[in-house]
C-alpha positions in Angstrom: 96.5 118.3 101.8 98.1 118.4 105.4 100.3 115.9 106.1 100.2 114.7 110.4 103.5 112.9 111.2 103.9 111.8 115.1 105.5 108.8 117.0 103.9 105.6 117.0 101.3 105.2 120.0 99.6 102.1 121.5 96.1 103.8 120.1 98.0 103.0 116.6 97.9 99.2 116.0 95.1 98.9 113.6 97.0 101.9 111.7 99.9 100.2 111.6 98.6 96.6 111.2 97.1 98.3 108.1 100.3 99.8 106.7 102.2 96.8 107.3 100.0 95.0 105.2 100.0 96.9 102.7 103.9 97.2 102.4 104.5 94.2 102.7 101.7 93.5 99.7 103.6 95.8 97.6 106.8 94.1 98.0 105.4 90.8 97.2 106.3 89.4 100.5 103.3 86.8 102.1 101.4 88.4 104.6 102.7 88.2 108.2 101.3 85.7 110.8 99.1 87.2 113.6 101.8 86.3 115.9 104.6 88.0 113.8 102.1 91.2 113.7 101.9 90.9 117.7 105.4 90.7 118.0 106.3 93.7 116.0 103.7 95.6 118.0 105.2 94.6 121.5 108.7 96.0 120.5 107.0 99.0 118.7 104.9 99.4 122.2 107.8 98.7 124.7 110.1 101.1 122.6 112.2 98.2 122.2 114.7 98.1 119.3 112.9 100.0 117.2 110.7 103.3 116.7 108.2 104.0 114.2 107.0 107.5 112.9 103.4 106.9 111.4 101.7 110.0 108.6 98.2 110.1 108.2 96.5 112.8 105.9 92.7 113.4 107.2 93.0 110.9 109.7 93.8 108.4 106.8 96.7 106.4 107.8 99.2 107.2 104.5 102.7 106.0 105.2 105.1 104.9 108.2 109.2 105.0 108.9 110.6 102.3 111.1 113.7 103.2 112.6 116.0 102.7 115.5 119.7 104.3 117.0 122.8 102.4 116.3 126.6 103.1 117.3 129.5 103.3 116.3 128.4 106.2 113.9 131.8 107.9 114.2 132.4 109.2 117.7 128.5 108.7 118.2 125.4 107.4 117.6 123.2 107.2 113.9 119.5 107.2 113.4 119.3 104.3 111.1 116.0 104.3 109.0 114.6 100.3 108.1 111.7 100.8 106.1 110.0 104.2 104.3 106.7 103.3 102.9 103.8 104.9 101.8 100.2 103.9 100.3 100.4 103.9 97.0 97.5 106.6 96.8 99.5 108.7 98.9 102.9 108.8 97.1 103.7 112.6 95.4 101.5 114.0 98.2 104.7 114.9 100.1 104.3 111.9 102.9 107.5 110.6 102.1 109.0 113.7 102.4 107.1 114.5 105.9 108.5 111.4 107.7 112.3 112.3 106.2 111.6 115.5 108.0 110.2 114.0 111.2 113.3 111.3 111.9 115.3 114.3 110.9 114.2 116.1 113.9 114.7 113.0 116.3 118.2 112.5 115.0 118.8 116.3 116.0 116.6 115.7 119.4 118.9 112.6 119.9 122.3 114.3 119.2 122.9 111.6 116.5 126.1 112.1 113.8 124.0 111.1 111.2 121.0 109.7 109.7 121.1 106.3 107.9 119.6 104.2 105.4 119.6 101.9 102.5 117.3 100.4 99.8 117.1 97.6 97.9 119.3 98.0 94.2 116.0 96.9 92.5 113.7 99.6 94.2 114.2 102.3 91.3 111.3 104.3 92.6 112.8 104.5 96.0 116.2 105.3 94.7 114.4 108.1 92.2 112.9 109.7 95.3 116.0 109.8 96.9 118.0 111.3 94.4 115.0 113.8 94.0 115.4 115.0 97.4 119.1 115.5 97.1 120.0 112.5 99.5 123.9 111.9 99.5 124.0 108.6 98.6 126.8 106.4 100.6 128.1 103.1 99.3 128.1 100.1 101.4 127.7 96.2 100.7 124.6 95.2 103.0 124.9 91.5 103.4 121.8 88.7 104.9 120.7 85.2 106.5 117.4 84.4 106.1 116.1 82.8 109.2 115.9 79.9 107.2 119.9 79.7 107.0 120.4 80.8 110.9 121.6 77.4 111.9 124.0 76.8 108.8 125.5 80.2 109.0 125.9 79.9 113.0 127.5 76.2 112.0 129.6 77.9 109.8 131.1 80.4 111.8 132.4 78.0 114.5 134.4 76.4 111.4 136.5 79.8 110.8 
């Protein structure tokens, strides 16, 4: 099966809406609002803040990568890779393997230092593909607010 990788267009949004969805289904998050869909659209359409590399196989949309540059990488600048997903009836087809590939060639394009990225310590099949692909692995501690605790952490930080 032939795997189609390319940069997120305008023409996309359904495709993406769709994948969205659908990862955020399989990480048992609720679905998003209409409103949080639209905003993630805008930035994905301006090319604001973040990029997204969408596969399709036959036209089908399969998987996406969400990504964005970042600096200080070093003396540079890092592609830093948020999300991988990909339809559950797509995984082992190599879609996974395709976007790597494809934010691979941006990081080159970009004259990045590196490429970056984390999962979550419970995603065993996302740190199985990883090792299966040879991926150094890098430890870091990845710390988070919730938006829930944006006013108590901000409260906090002006007690320090």
């Amino acid at each position: 099966m032939d795997i189609e990788v390319r940069q997120f267009q305008p023409d996309d949004a359904d495709s993406f809406r769709m994948l969205h969805r659908a990862c955020l289904a399989h990480y048992r998050i609720a679905p998003a609002t209409r409103a949080q869909e639209d905003r993630v659209l805008a930035c994905l359409i301006a090319e604001r803040h973040i990029a997204c590399h969408l596969a399709f196989a036959d036209r089908d949309p399969v998987g996406f990568a969400t990504w964005g540059l970042s600096f200080p990488a070093g003396p540079g600048v890092s592609l830093v890779m948020k999300e991988l997903f990909v339809s559950s009836q797509a995984r082992r087809w190599g879609v996974g393997r395709a976007l790597l590939s494809a934010l691979v060639d941006v990081a080159r394009d970009e004259g990045c230092e590196r490429l970056d990225w984390a999962t979550d310590g419970n995603n065993a099949g996302a740190r199985l593909f990883y090792e299966s692909i040879g991926a150094p692995r890098h430890f870091k501690e990845n710390y988070r607010v919730p938006r829930e605790a944006f006013d108590a952490f901000q409260a906090d930080l002006g007690s320090g």
